[in-house]
C-alpha positions as CSV (number, residue, x, y, z in Angstrom):
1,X,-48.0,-0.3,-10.1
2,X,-44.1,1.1,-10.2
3,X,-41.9,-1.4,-8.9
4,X,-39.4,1.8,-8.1
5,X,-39.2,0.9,-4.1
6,X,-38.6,-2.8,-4.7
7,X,-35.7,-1.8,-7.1
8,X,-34.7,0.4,-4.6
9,X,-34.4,-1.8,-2.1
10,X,-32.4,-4.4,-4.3
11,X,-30.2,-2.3,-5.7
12,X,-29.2,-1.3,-1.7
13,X,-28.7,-5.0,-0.6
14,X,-26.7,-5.9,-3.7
15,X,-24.4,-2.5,-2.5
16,X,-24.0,-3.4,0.7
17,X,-23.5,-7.1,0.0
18,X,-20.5,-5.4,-2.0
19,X,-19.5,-3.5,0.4
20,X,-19.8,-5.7,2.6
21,X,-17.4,-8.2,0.7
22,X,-14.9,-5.1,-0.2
23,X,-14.1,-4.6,3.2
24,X,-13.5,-8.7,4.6
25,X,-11.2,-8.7,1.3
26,X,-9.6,-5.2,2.2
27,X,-9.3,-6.8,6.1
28,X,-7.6,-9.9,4.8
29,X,-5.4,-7.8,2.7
30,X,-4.6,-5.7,5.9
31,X,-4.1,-8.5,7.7
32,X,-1.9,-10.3,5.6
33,X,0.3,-7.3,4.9
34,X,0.5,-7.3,9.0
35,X,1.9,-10.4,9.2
36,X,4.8,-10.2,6.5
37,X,5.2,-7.0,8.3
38,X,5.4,-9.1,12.0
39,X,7.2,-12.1,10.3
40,X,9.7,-9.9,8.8
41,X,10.3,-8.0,11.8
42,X,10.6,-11.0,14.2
43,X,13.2,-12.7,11.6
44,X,15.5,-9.3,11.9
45,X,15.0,-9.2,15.6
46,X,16.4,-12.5,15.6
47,X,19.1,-12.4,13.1
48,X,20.0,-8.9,15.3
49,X,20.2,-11.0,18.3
50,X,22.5,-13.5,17.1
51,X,25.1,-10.9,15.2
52,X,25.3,-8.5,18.1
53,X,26.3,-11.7,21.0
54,X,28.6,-12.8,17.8
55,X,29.9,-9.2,17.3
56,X,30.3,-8.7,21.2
57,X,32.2,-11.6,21.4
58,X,34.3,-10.4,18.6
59,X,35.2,-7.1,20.3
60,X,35.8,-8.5,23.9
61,X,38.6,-10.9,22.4
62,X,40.1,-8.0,20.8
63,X,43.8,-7.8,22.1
64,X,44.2,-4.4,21.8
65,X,42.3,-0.8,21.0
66,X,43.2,-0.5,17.3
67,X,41.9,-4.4,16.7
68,X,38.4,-3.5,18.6
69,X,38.0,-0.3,16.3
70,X,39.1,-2.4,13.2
71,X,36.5,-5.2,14.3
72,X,33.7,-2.5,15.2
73,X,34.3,-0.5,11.6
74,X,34.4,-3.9,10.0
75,X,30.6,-4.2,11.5
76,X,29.2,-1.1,9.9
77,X,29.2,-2.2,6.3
78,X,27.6,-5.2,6.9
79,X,24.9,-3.0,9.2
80,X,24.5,-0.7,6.8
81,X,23.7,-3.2,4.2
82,X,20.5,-5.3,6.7
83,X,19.6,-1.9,7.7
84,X,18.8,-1.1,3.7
85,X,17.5,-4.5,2.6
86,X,15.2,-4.3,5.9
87,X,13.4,-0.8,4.8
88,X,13.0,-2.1,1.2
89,X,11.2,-5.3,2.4
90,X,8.8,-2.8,4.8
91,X,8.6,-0.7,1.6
92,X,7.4,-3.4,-0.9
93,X,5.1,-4.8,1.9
94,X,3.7,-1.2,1.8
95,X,3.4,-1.2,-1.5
96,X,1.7,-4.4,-2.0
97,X,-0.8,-3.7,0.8
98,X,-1.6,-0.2,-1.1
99,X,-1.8,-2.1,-4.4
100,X,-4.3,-4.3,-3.5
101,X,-6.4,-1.3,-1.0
102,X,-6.4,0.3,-4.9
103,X,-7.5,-2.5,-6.9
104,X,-10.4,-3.6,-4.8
105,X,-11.1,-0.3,-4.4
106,X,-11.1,0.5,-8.2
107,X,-13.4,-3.0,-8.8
108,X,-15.5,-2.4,-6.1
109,X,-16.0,1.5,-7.4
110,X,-16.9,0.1,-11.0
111,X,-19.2,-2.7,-10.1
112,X,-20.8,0.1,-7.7
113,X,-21.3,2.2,-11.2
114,X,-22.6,-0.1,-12.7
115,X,-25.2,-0.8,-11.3
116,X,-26.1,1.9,-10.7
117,X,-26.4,2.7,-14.4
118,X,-28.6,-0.4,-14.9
119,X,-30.6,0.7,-11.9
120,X,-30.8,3.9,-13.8
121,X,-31.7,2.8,-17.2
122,X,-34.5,0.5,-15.8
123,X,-35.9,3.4,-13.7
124,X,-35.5,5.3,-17.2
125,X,-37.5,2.5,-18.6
126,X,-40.6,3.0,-16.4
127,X,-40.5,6.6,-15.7
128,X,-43.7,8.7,-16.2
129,X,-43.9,10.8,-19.3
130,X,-42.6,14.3,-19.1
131,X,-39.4,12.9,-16.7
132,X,-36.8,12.7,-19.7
133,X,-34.9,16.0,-18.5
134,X,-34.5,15.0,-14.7
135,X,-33.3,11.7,-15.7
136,X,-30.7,13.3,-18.3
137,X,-29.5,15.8,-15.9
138,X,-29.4,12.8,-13.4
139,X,-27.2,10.7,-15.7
140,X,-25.3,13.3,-16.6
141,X,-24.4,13.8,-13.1
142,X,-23.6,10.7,-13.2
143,X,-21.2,10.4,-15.9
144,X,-19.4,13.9,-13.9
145,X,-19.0,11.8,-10.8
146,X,-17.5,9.1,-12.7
147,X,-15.0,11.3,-14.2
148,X,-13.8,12.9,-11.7
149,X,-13.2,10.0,-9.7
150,X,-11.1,8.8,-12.7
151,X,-9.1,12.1,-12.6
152,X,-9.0,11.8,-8.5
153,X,-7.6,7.9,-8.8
154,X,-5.2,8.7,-11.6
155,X,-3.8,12.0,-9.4
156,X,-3.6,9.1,-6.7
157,X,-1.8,6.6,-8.4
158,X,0.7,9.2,-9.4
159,X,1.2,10.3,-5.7
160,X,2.1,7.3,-4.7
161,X,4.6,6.3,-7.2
162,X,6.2,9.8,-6.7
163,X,6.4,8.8,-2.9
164,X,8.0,4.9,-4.3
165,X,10.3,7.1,-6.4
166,X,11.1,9.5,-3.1
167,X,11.9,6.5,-0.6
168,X,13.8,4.9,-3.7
169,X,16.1,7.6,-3.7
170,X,16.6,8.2,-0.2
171,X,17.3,4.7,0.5
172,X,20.0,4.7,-2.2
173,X,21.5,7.9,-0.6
174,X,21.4,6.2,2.4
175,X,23.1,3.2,1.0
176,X,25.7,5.6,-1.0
177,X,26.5,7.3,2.3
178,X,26.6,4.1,4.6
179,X,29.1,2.8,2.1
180,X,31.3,5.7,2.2
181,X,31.0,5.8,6.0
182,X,32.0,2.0,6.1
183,X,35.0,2.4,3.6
184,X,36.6,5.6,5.6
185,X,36.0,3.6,9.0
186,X,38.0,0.3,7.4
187,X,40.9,2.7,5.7
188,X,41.1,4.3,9.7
């Protein structure tokens, strides 16, 4: 008797039992990517806090107009500055969460193909005579879906580090025109 429905019915439980596992993993990864996100955004609120009462008190002991815009000019480099480190730190918490989405992805993609290939080849195994062609043009199939998922994950990978290399760049604009902004508003 063919054993092709027990098989089957493995080869289904050890996939979802991956699946399964993928997604806890992906959720931990999510979640831990949520709380740098939190942490980092409760530490600025609070740093925020502090340097605006500090900064307030600065300007309302100011003795004159010219001293409050000296002080208030004298705040925006410094501004400038958190306001830059703070997008980089969201960025590479970004990028760490995508990192790891894509390598479990990736493991979880080539343990699928696996076995699926060695559910294959033992189906091969004890296929009925005259079943060669369907299980060629099965394989085959096979070994299309594979590649173009490697074409589709390499095109993905290359997305993503353009879009790095985009926020790079606009973020160091940003930084070269915060500093100009700050120098003008100190030489005023």
């Amino acid at each position: 008797m063919f054993a092709f429905p027990e098989q089957f019915s493995n080869a289904t439980k050890a996939n979802l039992d991956a699946q399964f596992a993928m997604l806890t993993s992906l959720t931990s990864k999510a979640f831990e990517g949520m709380e740098k996100l939190v942490e980092l955004n409760i530490t600025a609120a609070k740093a925020t806090l502090e340097e605006s009462a500090q900064t307030a008190k600065q300007l309302l002991s100011a003795k004159d107009p010219q001293e409050f815009f000296s002080l208030s000019a004298a705040q925006a480099q410094p501004a400038a500055e958190k306001a830059i480190s703070y997008g980089r730190q969201v960025a590479a918490i970004a990028s760490g969460a995508q990192a790891e989405f894509s390598r479990a992805a990736e493991e979880q993609i080539a343990e699928t193909n696996r076995k699926v290939i060695s559910l294959v080849d033992e189906v091969t195994r004890n296929a009925p005579a005259g079943s060669e062609n369907a299980v060629a043009a099965f394989k085959a199939g096979l070994s299309n879906a594979n590649a173009g998922y490697e074409q589709f994950s390499k095109t993905a990978k290359q997305a993503v580090e353009v879009v790095e290399a985009n926020v790079n760049a606009a973020v160091n604009q940003f930084s070269q025109v915060a500093e100009k902004v700050a120098a003008r508003a100190g030489a005023k």
